[in-house]
N, C-alpha and C positions, 0 to 999 in steps of 0.2 A: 671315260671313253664313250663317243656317242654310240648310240645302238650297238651297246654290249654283247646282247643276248646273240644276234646276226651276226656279229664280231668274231664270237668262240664258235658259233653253229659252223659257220663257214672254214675258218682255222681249222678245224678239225675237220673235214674234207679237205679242207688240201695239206694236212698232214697224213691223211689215209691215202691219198695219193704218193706222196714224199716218202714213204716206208714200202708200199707196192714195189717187189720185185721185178714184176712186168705190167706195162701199161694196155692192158684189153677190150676191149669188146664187154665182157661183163664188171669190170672196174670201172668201166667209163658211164656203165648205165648206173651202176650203185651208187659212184659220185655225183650223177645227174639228181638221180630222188634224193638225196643227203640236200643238195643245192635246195630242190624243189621246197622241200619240209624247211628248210629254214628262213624260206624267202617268204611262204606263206605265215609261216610265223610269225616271221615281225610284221602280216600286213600287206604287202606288196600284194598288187591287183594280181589277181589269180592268169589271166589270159598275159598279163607281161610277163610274170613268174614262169609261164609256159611257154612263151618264145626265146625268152633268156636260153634257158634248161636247152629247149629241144635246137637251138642253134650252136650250145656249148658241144651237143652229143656231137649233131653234123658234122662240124670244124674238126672235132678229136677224132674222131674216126676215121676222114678222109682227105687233112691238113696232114704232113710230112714236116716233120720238124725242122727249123731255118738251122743251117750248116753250125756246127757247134752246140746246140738244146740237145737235152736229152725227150723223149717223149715224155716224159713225168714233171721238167721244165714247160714244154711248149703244151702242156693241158692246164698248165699252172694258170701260164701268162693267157689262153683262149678266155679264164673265166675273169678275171681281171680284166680282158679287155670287154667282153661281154656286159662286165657290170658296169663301167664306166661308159658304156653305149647307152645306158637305161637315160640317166642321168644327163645326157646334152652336152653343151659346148662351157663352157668358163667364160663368165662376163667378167671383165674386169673392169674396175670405177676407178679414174683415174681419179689424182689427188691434186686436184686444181678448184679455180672459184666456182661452186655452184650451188644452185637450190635444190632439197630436198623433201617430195611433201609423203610425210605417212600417211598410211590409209590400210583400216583393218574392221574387222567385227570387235567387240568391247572382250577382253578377258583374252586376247591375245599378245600380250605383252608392249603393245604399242610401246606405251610410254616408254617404258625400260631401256625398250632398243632404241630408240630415238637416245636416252643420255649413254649407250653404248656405243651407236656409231660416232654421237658427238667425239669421245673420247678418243675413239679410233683416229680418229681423221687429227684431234687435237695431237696426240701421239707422233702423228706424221708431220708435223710445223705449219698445221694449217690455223690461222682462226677462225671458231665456228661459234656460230648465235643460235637459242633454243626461240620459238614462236610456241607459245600456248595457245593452238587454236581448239580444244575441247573444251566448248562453252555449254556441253550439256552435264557431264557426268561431276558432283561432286567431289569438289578436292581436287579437281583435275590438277588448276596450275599449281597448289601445293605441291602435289609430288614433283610435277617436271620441275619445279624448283628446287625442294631439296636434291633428287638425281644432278641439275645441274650445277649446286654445290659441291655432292661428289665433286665430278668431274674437274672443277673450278672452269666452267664456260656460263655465260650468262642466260637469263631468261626473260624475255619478255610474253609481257601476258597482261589482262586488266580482267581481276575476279569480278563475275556479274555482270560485265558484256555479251550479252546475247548473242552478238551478229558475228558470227567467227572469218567472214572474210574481212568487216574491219578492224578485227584483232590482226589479220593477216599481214592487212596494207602497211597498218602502223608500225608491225614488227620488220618487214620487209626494208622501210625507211630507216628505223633505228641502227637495224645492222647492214648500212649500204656497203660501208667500208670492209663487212666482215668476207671473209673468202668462203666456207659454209654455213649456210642456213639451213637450220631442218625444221621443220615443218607438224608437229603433232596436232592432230585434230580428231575429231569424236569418232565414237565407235556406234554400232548399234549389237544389240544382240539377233538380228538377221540384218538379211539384206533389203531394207527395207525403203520406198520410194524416196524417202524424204532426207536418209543417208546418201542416198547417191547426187539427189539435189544440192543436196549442203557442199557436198567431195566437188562437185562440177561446177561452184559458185567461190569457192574457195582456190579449186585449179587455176580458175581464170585469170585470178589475183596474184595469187603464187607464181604462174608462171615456171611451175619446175622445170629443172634439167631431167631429173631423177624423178617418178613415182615410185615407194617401195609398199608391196603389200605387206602386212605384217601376218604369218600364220602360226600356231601354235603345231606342233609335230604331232601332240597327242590327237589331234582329228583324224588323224588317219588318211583315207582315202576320201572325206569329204572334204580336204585341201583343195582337192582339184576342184571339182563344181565350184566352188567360193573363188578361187583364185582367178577362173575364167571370167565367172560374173564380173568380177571387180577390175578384170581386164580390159572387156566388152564395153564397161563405163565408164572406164576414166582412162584406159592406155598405160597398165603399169611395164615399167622398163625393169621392174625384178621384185625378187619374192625375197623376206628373210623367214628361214624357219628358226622358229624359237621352242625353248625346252627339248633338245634332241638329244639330251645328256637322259641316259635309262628310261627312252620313251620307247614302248611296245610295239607301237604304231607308225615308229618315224619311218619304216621304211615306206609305209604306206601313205603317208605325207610326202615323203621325197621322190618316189616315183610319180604319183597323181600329179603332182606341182610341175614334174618336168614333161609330162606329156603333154599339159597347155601352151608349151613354148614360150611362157613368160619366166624366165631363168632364174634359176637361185643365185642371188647374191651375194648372202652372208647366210650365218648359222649361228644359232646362241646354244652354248653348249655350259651354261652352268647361270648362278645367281650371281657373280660380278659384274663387275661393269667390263671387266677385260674380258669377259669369256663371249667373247664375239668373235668369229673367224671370217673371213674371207672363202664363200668355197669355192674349189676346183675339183670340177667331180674325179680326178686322176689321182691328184693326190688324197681324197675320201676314202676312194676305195683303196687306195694304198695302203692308208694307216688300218682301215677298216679290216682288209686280210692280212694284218702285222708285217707289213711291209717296209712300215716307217716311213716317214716324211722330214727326212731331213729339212730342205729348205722351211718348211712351217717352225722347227724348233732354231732354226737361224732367225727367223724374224723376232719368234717370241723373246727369242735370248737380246736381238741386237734395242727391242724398248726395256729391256729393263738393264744393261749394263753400257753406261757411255762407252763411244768408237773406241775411244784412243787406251782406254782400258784394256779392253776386251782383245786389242791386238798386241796391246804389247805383253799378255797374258797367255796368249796362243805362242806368242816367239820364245816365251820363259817356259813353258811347257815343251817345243818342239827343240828347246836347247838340251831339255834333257834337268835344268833346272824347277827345283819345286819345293818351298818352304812354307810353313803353315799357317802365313798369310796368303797365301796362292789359294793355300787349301778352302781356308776361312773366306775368300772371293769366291770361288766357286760354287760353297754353300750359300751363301747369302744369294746369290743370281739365281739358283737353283730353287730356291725357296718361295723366292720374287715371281717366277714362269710360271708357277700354280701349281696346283697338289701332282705329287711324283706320277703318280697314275697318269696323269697325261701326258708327262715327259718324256714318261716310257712310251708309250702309245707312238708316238713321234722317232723315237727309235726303234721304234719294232719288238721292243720287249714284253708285249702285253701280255701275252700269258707265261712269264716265266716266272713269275712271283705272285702268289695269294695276295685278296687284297687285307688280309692280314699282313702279309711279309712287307707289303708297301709301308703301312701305316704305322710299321714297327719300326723300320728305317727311317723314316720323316720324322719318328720321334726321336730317333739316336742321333739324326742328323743335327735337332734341334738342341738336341743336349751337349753336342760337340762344339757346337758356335759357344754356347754357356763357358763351358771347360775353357775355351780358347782366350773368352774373355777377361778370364782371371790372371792370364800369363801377361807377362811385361815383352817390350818389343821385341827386344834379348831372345828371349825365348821364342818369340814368331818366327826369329830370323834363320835361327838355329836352334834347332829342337834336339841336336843331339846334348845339347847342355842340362835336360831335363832328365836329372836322377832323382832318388830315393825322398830326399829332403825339400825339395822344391814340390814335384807329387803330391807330397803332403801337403804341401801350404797353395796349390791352386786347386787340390779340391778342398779345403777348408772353405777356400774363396769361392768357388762355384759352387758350394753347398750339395758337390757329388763325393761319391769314394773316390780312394784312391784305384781301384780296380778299374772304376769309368775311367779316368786319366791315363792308365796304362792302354786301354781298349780304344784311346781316343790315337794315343802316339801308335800302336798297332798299327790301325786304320793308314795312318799319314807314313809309315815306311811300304805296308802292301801297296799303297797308291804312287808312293813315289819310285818302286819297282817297276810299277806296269809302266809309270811315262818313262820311264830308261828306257824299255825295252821298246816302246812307241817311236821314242826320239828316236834310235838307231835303226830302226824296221823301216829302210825308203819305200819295198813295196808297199807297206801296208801304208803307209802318207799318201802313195799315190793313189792306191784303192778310194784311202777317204775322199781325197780330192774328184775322182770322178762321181763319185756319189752325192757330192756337194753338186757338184755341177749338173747330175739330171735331175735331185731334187728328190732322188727315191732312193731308199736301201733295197737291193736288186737279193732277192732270194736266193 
C-alpha cells in the first residue's frame, strides 16, 4: 500500500473518532493535531498541512450533519473530502491513437514507466511502439529494449546516434500505423540549459498529444520546483509519481506536484511492470483511509481473468453454486492481481491483518493450488467424494500432509458456507451492487 506510514497514522484518527462517545469541541481539536502530526510526517508542506487541519476543525464545528450521518460519520467524510481537495481534479487519458513523449531528471524512473505505461495501454487493445530517444546515458536503448520484451511491444532505437530528434523522426515513421507511441528520451542530473534544449528540439519533432513528467516520490517536496520548471519549458499535460510504494516523503511529492496544477496522471506503486495505476485523487484517498476502492480492484481483476470467465463465475457463485474448480479460479486471478496486501487495500481491509498474517495466507493460498493439482477432475467437481484413502494419495502427490489436505477441504466447505449465505442474502447483493456502482466501500 502506497504511503503506509500516512495510511495507519490517519486510520487511527478516524478510528479514535469511530469509538468517541460524543463528537466535541475537544475531540475535534485532538483529531486535528493527530491529522496535523501525520501529514507533516509523511512530508506534506507545512502551510498546506495547516490549512487542511484548520479547515477540517472549521467545517466540524460549525457544519450540521446532512439528514441521516451521525456527527462521527459527517467529521469522517469532512477529512476525506478535505484531503481529496489537496490533491485536484482527475485527469483521465483516454485510450485512443496518440503520442507520448517522457521527460524527466536522470534516476527518476523514466525508462521504467515508459515500458509501464507501454503495457498499460497494450492491456487495454491498443498497439503501442517504444522510441529510444536517450542518446546520452549508456545502455539507455538496452534496457528500453529488454522492458520492451517484457512487455512484448516493440522498440525502436539506433545505439550511437547522437542526434535524439533523428532518432525521433525515424521512430515516429516506423510506427505510423501504431495507435501509441511513447517517446523515452534523456535525463540530466538537474535542470540544466542543454536538457531543456534537447526536450524542445525533440518536442518539435514528436509532436506529442501527451507530455508526461516523470518524478520519483522520494524527493519530497522538491517535486514541485522540478515539475514547474519542466512545465514552464516544455508544457507538460501530467506528472507520473514513481516509487510511492513505502516512500516517506510521497506525501510531500503528491501535494508539491498538485499545487503546480500540472496533474497527476499515473502512480507506480511497486517494481512490475503492472504496478502502474491510474490516479484519482478520490479514490487515493479512499483506499488511503481504508475505505476501499472497489471499482480499482474491478479493473485489476477484469486484465487478468477473461470476460466471459469471470461472468459466468460471478452467476455460479450468486447461484449459490461452488466446487473447487471455482475455488482453484479464484485463486489463480487472486494471485495474478499482485501481492494480497494490495488486494486488501482495495477492499478496505488494510489494517486487519499483520503483514505477517498476509504473507502467511499467500503461502497457504499457494499451497492450496499445489494440493488441488494432485486431485483428478472427479474430485474438483465434487469434493465431497474425497475421503480417507484418496487424502492420502493427493498428498503423496502434492508432496504435503494429509492434515494440509484436510485444511485445504476445510477452507473450501467455510467458503462454500459463506457464498450460500451470500446467494440467499438479496440485501446484502444489493449493498454490493451500489458500492460497485460509486466505486467506494462507504464506511
Amino acid at each position: 500500500m502506497v504511503l503506509d506510514n500516512l495510511g495507519k497514522s490517519i486510520r487511527n484518527t478516524l478510528k479514535k473518532i469511530a469509538r468517541a462517545s460524543t463528537v466535541d469541541e475537544k475531540l475535534v481539536k485532538e483529531v486535528v493535531r493527530d491529522l496535523q502530526r501525520a501529514l507533516l510526517t509523511a512530508d506534506v508542506n507545512v502551510k498546506l498541512a495547516l490549512k487542511l487541519t484548520k479547515e477540517v476543525e472549521r467545517r466540524a464545528l460549525n457544519e450540521e450533519p446532512p439528514a441521516g450521518k451521525s456527527a462521527r460519520e459527517h467529521v469522517i467524510r469532512i477529512i476525506y473530502e478535505e484531503m481529496v481537495e489537496i490533491l485536484g481534479e482527475a485527469r483521465e487519458i483516454p485510450l485512443k491513437k496518440h503520442r507520448i513523449l517522457m521527460v524527466g531528471l536522470y534516476g527518476q524512473g523514466k525508462t521504467t514507466t515508459s515500458g509501464k505505461l507501454a503495457n498499460y495501454f497494450k492491456k487495454r487493445g491498443l498497439s503501442v511502439g517504444l522510441i529510444a530517444g536517450d542518446v546520452h546515458r549508456p545502455a539507455a536503448y538496452d534496457q528500453l529494449k529488454q522492458i520492451g520484451d517484457m512487455v512484448d511491444v516493440p522498440v525502436y532505437g539506433r545505439p550511437g546516434e547522437k542526434k535524439a530528434p533523428k532518432i525521433v523522426r525515424e521512430g515516429l515513421e516506423e510506427f505510423k500505423h501504431t495507435d501509441v507511441v511513447i517517446i523515452d528520451t534523456s535525463g540530466r542530473h538537474s535542470l540544466e540549459d542543454d536538457l531543456i534544449k534537447e526536450i524542445k528540439l525533440v518536442g518539435k519533432v514528436a509532436k506529442a498529444d501527451e507530455i508526461f513528467l516523470v518524478l520519483d516520490a522520494a524527493v519530497g517536496q522538491q517535486a514541485g520546483p522540478q515539475a514547474k520548471a519542466f512545465h514552464d519549458a516544455v508544457g507538460v499535460t501530467g506528472v507520473v509519481l514513481t516509487k510511492l510504494d513505502g516512500s516517506a516523503k510521497g506525501g510531500g511529492a503528491l501535494s508539491a506536484v498538485a499545487e503546480t496544477g500540472a496533474p497527476i496522471v499515473f502512480i507506480g506503486t511497486g517494481e512490475h511492470m503492472e504496478d502502474l495505476e491510474k490516479f484519482d485523487p478520490a479514490r487515493f484517498i479512499s483506499r488511503l483511509l481504508g475505505m476501499g476502492d472497489i471499482k480499482a480492484l474491478m479493473e485489476t481483476a477484469s486484465e487478468v481473468m477473461d470476460e466471459e470467465d469471470a461472468e459466468e463465475l460471478a452467476k455460479r457463485l450468486m447461484s449459490g453454486k461452488f466446487n473447487l474448480i471455482d475455488m482453484y479460479n479464484q485463486m489463480e486471478a487472486m494471485t495474478k492481481m499482485g501481492p494480497l496486501k494490495k488486494v486488501f487495500s482495495m477492499l478496505g481491509f488494510v489494517d486487519r491483518m499483520s503483514d505477517e498474517e498476509v504473507e502467511a495466507l499467500q503461502r497457504k493460498l499457494r499451497d492450496f493450488r499445489i494440493i488441488m493439482d494432485s486431485m483428478t477432475r472427479e474430485e474438483l467437481e465434487n469434493p465431497k467424494m474425497i475421503k480417507s484413502s484418496r487424502i492420502k494419495r493427493i498428498a503423496r502427490g502434492s508432496g504435503m500432509g494429509p492434515d494440509e489436505v484436510r485444511a485445504l477441504l476445510k477452507h473450501y466447505n467455510q467458503s462454500k458456507k459463506a457464498i450460500k449465505g451470500f446467494s440467499g442474502n438479496r440485501k446484502l447483493q444489493r449493498q454490493l451492487m451500489k458500492q460497485l456502482e460509486s466505486g467506494n466501500l462507504k464506511m
